[in-house]
DSSP file (Angstrom, degrees, kcal/mol; ACC not computed):
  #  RESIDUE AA STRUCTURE BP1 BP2  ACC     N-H-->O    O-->H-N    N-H-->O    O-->H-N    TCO  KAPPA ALPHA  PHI   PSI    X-CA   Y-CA   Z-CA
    1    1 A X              0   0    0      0, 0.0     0, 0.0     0, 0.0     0, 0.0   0.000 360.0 360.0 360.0 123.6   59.6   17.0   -1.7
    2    2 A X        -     0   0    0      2,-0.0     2,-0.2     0, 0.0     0, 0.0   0.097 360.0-103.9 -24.1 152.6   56.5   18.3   -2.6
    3    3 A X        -     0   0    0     59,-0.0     2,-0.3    58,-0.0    58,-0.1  -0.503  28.2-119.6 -78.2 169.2   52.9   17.7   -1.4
    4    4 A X        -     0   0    0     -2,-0.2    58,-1.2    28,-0.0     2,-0.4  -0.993  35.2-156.1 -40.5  62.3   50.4   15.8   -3.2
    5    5 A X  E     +A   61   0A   0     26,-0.5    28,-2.5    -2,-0.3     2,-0.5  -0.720  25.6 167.4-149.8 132.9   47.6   18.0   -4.0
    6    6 A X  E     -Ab  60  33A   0     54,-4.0    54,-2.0    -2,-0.4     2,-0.9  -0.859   9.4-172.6-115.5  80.1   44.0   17.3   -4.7
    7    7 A X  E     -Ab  59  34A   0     26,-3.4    28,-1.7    -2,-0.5    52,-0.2  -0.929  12.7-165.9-100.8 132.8   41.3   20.3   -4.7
    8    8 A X  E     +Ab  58  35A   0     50,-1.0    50,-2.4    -2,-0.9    49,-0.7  -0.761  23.9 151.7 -59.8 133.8   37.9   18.6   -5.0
    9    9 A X        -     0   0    0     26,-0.8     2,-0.7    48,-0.2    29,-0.5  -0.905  44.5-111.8 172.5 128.7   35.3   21.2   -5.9
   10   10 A X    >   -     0   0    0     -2,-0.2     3,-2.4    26,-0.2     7,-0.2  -0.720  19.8-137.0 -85.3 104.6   32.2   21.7   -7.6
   11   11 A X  T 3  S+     0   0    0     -2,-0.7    -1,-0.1     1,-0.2     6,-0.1   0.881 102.6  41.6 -34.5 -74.1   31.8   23.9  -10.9
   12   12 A X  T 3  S+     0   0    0      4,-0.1    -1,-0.2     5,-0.0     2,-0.2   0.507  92.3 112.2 -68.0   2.4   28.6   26.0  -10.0
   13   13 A X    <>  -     0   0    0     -3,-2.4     4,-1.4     1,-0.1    44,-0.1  -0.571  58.5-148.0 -82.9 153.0   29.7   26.7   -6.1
   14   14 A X  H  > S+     0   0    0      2,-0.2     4,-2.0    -2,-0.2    -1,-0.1   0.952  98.0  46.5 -73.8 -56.1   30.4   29.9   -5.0
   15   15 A X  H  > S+     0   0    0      1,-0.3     4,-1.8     2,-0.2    42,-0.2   0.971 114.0  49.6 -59.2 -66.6   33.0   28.9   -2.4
   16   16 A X  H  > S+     0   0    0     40,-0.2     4,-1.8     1,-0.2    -1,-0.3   0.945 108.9  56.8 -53.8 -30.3   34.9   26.3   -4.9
   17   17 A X  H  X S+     0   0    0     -4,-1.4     4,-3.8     1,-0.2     3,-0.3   0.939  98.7  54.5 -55.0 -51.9   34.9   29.1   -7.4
   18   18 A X  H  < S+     0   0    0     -4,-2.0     4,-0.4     2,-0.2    -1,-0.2   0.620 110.6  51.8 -54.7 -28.3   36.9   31.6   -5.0
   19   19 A X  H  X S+     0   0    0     -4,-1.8     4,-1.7    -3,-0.3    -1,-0.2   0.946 111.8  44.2 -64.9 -43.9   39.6   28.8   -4.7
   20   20 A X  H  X S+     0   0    0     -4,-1.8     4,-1.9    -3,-0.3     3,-0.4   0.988 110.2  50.9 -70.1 -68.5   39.8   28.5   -8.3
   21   21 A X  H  X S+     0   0    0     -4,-3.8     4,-2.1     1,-0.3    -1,-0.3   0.893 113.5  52.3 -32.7 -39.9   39.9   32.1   -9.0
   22   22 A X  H  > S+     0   0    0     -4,-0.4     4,-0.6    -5,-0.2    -2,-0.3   0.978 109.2  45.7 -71.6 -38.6   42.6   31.8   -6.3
   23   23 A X  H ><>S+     0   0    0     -4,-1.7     5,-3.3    -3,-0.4     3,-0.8   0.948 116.0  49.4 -41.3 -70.9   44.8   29.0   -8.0
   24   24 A X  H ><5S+     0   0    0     -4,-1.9     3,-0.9     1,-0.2    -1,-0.2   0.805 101.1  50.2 -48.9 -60.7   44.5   30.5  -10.9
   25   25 A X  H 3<5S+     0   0    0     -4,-2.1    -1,-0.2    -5,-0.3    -2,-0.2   0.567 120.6  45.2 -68.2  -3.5   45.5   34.4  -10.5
   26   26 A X  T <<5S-     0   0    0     -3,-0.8    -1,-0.2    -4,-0.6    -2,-0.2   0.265 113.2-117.6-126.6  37.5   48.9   33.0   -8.6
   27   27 A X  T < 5S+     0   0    0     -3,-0.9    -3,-0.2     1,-0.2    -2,-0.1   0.849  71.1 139.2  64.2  25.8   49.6   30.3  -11.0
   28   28 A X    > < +     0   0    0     -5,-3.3     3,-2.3    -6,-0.2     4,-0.2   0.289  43.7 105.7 -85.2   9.4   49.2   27.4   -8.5
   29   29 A X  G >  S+     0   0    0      1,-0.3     3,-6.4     2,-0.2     2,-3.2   0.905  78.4  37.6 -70.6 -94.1   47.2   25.4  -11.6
   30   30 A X  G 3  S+     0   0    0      1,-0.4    -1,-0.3    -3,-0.1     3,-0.1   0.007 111.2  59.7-100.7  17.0   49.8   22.8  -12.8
   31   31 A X  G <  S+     0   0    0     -2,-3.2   -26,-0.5    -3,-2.3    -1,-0.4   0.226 105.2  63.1-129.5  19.0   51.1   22.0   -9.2
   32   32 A X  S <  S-     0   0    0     -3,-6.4    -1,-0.3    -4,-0.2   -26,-0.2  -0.842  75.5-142.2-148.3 145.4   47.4   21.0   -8.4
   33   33 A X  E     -b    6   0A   0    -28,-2.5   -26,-3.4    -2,-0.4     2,-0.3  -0.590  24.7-148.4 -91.2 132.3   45.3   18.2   -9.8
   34   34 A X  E     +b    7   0A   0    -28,-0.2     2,-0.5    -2,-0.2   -26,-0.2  -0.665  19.2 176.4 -84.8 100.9   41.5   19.5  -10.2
   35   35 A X  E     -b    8   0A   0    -28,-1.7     2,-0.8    -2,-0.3   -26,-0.8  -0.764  15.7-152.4-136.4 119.2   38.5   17.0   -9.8
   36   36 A X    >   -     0   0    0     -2,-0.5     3,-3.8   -28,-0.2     4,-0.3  -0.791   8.2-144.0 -96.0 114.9   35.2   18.2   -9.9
   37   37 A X  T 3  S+     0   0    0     -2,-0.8     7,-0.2     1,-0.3   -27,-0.1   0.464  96.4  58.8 -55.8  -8.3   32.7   16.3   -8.1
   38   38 A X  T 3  S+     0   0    0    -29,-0.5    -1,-0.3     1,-0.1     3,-0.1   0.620 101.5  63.7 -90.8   2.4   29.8   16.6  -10.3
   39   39 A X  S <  S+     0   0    0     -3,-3.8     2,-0.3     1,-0.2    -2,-0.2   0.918 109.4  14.5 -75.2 -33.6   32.0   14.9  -13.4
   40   40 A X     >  -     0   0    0     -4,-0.3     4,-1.7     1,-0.2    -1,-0.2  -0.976  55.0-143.0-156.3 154.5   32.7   11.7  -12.3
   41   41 A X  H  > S+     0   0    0     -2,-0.3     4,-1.5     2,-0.2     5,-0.3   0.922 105.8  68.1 -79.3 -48.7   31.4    9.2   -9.4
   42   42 A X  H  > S+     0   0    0      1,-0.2     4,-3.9     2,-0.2     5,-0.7   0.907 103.7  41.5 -19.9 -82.7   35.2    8.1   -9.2
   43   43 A X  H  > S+     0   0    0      2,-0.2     4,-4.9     3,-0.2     5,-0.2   0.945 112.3  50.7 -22.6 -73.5   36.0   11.7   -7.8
   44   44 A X  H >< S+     0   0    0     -4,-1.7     3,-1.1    -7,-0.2     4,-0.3   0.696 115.0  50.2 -47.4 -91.0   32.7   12.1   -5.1
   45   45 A X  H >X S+     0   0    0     -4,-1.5     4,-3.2     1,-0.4     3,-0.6   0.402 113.1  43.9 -71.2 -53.6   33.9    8.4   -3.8
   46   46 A X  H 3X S+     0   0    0     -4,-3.9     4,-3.9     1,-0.3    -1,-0.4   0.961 115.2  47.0 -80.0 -48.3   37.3    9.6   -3.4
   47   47 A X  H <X S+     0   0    0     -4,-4.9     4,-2.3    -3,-1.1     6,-0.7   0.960 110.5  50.7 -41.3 -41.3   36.3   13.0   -1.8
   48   48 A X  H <> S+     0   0    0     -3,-0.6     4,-3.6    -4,-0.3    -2,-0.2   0.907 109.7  55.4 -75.8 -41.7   34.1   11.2    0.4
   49   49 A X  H  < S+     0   0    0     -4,-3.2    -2,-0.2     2,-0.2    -3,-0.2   0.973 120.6  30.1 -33.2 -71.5   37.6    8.9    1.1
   50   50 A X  H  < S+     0   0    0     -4,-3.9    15,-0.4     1,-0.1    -2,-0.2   0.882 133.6  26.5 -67.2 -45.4   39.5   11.9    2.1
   51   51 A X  H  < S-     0   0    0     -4,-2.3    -3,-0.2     2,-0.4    -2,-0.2   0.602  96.3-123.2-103.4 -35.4   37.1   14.4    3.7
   52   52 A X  S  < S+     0   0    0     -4,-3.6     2,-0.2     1,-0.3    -4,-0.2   0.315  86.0  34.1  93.3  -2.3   34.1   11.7    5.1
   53   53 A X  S    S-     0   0    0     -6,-0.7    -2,-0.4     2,-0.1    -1,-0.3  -0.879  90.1 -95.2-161.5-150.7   31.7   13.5    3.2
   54   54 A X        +     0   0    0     -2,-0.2     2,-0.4    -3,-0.1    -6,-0.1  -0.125  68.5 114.3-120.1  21.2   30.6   15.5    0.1
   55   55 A X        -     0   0    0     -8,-0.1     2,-0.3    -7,-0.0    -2,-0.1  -0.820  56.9-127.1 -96.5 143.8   30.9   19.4    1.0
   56   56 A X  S    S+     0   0    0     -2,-0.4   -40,-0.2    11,-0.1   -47,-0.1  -0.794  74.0  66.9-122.7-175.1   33.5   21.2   -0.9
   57   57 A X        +     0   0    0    -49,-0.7    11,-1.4    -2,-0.3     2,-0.6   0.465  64.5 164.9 -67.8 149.8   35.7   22.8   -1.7
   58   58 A X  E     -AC   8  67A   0    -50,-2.4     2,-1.0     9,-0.2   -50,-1.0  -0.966  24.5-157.7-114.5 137.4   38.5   20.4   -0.2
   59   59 A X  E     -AC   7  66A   0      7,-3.1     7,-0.8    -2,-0.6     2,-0.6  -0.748  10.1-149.9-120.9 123.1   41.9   20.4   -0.7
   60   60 A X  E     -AC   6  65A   0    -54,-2.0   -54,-4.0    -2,-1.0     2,-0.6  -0.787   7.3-167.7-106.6 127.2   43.7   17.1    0.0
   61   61 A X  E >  S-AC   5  64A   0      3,-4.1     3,-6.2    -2,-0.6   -56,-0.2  -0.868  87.9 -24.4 -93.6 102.0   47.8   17.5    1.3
   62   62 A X  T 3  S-     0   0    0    -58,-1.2   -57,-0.1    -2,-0.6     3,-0.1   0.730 125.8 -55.6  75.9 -14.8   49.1   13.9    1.0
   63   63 A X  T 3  S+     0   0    0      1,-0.5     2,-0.5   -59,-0.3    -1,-0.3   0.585 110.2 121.4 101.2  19.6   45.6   12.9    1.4
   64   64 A X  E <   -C   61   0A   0     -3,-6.2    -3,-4.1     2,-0.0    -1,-0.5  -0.982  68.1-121.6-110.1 153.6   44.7   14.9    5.1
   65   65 A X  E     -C   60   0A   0     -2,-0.5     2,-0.4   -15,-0.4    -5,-0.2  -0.483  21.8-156.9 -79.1 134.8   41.6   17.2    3.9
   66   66 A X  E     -C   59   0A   0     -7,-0.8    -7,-3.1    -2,-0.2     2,-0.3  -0.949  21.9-160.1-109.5 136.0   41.7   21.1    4.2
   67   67 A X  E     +C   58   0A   0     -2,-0.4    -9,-0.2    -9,-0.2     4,-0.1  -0.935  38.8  40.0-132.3 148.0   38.5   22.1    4.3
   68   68 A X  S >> S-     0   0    0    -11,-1.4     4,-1.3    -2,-0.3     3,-0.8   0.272  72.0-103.1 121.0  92.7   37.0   25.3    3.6
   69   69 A X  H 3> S+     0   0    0      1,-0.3     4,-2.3     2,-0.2    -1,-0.1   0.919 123.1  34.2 -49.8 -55.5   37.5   28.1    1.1
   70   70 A X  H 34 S+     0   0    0      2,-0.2     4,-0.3     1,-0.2    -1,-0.3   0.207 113.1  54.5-101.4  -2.2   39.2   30.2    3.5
   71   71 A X  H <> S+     0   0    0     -3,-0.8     4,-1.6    -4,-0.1     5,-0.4   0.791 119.5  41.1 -80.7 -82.9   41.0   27.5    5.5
   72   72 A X  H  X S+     0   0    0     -4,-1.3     4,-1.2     1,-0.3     5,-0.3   0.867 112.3  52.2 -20.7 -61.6   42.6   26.3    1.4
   73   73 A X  H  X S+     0   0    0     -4,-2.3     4,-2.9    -5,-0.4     3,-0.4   0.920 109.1  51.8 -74.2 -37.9   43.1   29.7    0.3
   74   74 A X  H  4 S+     0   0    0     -4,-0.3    -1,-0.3    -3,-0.3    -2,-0.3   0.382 111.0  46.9 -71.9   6.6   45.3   30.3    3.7
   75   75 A X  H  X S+     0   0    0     -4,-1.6     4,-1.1     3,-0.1    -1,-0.2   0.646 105.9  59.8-132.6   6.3   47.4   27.5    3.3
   76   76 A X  H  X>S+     0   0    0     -4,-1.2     5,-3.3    -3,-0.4     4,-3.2   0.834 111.4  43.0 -71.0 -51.5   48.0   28.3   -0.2
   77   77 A X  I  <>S+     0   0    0     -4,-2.9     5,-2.5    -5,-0.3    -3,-0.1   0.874 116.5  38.5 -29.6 -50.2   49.2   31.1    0.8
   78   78 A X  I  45S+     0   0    0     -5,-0.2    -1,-0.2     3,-0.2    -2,-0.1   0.949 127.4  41.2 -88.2 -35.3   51.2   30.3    3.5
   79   79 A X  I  <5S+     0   0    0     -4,-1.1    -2,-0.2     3,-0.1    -1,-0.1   0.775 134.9   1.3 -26.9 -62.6   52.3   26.9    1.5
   80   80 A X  I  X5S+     0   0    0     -4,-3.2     4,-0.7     3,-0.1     3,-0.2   0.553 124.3  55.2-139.9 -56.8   52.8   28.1   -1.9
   81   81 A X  I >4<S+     0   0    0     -5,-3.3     3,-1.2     1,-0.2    -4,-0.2   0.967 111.0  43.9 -44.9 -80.1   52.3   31.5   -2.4
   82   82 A X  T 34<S+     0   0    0     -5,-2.5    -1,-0.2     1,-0.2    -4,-0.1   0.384 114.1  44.5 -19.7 -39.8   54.6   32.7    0.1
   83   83 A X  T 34 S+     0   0    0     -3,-0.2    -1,-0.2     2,-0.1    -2,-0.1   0.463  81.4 120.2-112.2 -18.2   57.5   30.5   -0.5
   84   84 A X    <<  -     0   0    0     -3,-1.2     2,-1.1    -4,-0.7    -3,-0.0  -0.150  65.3-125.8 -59.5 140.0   57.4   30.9   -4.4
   85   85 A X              0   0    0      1,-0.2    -1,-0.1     0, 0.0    -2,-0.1  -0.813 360.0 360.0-112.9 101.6   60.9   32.5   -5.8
   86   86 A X              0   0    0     -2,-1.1    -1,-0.2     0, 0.0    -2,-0.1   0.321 360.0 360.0 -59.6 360.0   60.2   35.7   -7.9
């Protein structure tokens, strides 16, 4: 079964950008739900839920936090990238 997947992430950060930019160029969009914390209070709350505070990017598995561009981007990789059938 799949994970459950949450990136929390801020429009004008550098670091959330470099995720997105990652998502995006391997087509990982549509198997993860997107919330950016400056839209909606709902989001921060839930970030704060998962992660115990308010730095992003995070990406929530199931609800445990990766935190971290470069912690995120290696476990897309190793996750999602990797395993994907060309």
């Amino acid at each position: 079964m799949a994970a459950h997947l949450e990136l929390f992430h801020r429009q004008m950060c550098a670091r959330s950008a470099a995720v997105r930019r990652y998502v995006e160029t391997h087509k990982l969009k549509p198997q993860i739900k997107h919330h950016d914390i400056d839209e909606t209070n709902h989001a921060r709350q839930n970030l704060k839920n998962i992660a115990g505070d308010e730095q992003v990017p995070v990406l929530s598995v199931d609800g445990e936090p990766v935190k971290g561009s470069e912690a995120i981007i290696a476990w897309l990789q190793e996750n999602l990238v990797s395993k994907k059938v060309v």
